[in-house]
TIDRENKOL-735831 format. One record per atom (N, C-alpha, C): residue number from 1; residue in one letter; chain; atom name; y, z negated, x negated. Coordinates in steps of 0.1 Angstrom, whole numbers, plus 5000, padded with zeros to 4 digits. Atoms other than C-alpha are relative to their C-alpha. Layout:
! TIDRENKOL-735831
{NUM,'A','A','CA',{Y,Z,X}}
...
//
This chain:
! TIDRENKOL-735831
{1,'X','A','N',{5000,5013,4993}}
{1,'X','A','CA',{0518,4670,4217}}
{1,'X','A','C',{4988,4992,4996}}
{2,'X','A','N',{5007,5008,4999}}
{2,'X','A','CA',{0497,4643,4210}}
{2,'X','A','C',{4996,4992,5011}}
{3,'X','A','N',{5008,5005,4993}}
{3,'X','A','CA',{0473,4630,4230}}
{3,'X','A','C',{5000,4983,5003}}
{4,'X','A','N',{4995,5012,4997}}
{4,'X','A','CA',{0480,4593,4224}}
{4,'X','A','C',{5015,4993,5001}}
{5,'X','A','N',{4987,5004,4997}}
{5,'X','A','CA',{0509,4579,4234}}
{5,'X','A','C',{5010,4993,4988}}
{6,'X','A','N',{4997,5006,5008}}
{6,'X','A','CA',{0536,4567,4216}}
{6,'X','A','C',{4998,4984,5001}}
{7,'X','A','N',{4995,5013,5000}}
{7,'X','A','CA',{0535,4528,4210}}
{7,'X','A','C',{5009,4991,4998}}
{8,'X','A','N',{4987,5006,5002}}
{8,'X','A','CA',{0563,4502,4216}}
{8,'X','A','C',{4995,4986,4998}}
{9,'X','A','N',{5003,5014,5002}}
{9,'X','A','CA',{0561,4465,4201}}
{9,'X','A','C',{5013,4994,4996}}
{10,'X','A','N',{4987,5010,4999}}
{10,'X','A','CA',{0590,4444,4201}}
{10,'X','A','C',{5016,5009,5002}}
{11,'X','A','N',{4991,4987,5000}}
{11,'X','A','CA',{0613,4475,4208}}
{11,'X','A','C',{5003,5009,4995}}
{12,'X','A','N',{5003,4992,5012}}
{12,'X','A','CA',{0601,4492,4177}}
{12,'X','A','C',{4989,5006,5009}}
{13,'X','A','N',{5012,4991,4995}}
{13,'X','A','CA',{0582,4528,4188}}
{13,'X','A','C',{4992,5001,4988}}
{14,'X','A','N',{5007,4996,5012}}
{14,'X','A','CA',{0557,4533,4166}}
{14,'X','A','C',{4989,5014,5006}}
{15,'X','A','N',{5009,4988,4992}}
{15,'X','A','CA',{0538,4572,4167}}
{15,'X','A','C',{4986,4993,4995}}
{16,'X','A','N',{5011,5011,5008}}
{16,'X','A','CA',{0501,4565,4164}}
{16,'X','A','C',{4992,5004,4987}}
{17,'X','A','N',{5005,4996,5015}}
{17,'X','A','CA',{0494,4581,4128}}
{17,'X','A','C',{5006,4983,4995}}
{18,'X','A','N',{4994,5015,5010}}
{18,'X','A','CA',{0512,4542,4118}}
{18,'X','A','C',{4985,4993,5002}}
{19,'X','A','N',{5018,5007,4997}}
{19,'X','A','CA',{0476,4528,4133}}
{19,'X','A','C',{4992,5005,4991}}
{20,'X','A','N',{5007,4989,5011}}
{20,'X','A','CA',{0460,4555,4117}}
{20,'X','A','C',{4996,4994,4984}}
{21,'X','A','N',{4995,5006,5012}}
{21,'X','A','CA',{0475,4544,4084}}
{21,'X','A','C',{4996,4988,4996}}
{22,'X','A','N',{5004,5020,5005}}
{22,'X','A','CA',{0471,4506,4087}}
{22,'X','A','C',{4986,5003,5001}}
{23,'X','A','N',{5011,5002,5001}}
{23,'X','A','CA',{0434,4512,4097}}
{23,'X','A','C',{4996,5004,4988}}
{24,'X','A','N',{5005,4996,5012}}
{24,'X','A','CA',{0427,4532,4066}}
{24,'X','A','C',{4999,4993,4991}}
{25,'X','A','N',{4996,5010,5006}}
{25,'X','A','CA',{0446,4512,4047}}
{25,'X','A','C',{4985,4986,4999}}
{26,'X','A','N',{5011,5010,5000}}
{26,'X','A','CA',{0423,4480,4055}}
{26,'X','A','C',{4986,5009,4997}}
{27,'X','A','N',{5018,4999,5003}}
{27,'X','A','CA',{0387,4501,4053}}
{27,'X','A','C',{5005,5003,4986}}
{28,'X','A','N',{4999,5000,5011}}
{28,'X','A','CA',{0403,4514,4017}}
{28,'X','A','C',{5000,4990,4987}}
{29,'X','A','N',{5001,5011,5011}}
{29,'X','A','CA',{0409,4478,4003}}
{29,'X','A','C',{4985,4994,5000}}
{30,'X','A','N',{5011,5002,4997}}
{30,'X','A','CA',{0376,4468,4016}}
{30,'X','A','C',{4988,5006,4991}}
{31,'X','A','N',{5009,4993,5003}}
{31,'X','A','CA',{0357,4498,4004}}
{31,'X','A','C',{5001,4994,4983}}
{32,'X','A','N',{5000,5009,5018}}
{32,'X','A','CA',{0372,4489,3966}}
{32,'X','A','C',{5000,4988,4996}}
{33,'X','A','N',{5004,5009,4997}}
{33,'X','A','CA',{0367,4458,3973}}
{33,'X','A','C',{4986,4998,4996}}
{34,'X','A','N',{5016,4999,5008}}
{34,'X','A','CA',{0330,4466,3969}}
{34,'X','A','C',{4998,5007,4993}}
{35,'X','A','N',{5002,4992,5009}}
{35,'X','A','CA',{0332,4490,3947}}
{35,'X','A','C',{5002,4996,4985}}
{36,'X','A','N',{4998,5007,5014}}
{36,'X','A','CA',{0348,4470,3916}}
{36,'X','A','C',{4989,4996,4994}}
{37,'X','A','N',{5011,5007,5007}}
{37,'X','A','CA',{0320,4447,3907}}
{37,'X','A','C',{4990,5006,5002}}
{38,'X','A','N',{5010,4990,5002}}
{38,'X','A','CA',{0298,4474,3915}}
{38,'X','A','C',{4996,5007,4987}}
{39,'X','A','N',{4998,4991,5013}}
{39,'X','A','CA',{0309,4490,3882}}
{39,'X','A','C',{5001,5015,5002}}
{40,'X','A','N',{4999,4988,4997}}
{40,'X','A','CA',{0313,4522,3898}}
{40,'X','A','C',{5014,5007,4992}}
{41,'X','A','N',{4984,4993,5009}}
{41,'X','A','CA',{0350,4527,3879}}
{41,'X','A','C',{4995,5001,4989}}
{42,'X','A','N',{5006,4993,5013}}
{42,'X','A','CA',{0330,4530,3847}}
{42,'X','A','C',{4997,5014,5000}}
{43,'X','A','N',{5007,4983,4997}}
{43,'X','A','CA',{0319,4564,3853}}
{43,'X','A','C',{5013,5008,5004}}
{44,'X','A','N',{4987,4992,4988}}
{44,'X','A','CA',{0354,4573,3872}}
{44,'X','A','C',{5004,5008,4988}}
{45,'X','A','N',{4990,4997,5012}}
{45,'X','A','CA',{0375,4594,3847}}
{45,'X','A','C',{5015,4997,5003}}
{46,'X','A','N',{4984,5005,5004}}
{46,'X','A','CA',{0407,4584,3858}}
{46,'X','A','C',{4999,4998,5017}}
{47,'X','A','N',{5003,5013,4992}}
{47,'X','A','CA',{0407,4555,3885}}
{47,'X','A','C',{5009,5007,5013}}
{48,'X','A','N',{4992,5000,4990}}
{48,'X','A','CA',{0440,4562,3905}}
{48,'X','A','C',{4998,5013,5007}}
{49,'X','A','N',{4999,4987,4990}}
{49,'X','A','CA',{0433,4598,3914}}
{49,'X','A','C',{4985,4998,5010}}
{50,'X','A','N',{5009,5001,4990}}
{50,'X','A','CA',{0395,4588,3926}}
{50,'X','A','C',{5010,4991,5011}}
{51,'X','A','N',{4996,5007,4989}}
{51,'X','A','CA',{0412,4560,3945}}
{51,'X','A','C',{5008,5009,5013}}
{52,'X','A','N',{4988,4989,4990}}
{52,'X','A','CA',{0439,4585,3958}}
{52,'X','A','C',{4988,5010,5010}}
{53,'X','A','N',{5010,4988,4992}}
{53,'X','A','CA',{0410,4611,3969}}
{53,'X','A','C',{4989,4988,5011}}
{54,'X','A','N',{5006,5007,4988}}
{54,'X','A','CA',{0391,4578,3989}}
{54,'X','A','C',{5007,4998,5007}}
{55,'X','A','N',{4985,5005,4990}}
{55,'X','A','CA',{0424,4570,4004}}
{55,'X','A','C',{4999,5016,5012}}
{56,'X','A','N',{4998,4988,4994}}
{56,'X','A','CA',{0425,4604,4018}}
{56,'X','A','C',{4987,5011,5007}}
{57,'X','A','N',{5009,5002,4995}}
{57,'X','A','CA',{0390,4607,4029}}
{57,'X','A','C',{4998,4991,5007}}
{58,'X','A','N',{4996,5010,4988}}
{58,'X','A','CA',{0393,4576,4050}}
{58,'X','A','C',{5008,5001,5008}}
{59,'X','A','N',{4991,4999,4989}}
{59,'X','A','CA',{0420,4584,4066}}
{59,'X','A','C',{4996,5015,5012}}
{60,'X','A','N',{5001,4984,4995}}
{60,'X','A','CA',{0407,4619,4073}}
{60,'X','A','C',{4990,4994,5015}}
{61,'X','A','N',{5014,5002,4987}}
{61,'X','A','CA',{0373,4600,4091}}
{61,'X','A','C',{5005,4991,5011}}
{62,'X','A','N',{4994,5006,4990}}
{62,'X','A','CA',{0399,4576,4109}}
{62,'X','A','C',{5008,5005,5010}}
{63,'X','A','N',{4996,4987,4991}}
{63,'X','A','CA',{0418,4605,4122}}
{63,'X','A','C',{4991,5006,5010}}
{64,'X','A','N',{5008,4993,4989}}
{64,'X','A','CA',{0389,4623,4134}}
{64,'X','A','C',{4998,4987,5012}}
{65,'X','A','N',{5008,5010,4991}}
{65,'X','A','CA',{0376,4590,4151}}
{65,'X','A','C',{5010,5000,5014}}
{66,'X','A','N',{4990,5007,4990}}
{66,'X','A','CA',{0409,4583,4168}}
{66,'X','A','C',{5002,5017,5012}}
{67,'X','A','N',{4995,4994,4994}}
{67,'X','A','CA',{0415,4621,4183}}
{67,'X','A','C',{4987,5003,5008}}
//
């Protein structure tokens, strides 16, 4: 059982891993956001899996936050 309840908005339940999600989501574009013109993708070897591995480290630190 989860600890937070589920959420209802316009008669749509949503569990709250969908919050979870969207928050990530937003700090993820954010973070690459500042990371482009940083030049930090020069160095990457292959772009979409770093991306994929910050996607999934943000969500990890938005998880912990929320439980």
């Amino acid at each position: 059982m989860s600890v937070l309840p589920v959420i209802v908005i316009f008669g749509l339940s949503f569990p709250p891993i969908f919050f979870e999600i969207l928050v990530s989501l937003l700090l993820f574009w954010l973070v690459r956001r500042l990371l482009t013109p940083s030049g930090l993708y020069d160095f990457v070897w292959h772009p979409a899996l770093f991306n994929t591995a910050l996607y999934c480290c943000l969500f990890y630190l938005v998880s912990r936050l929320f439980v």
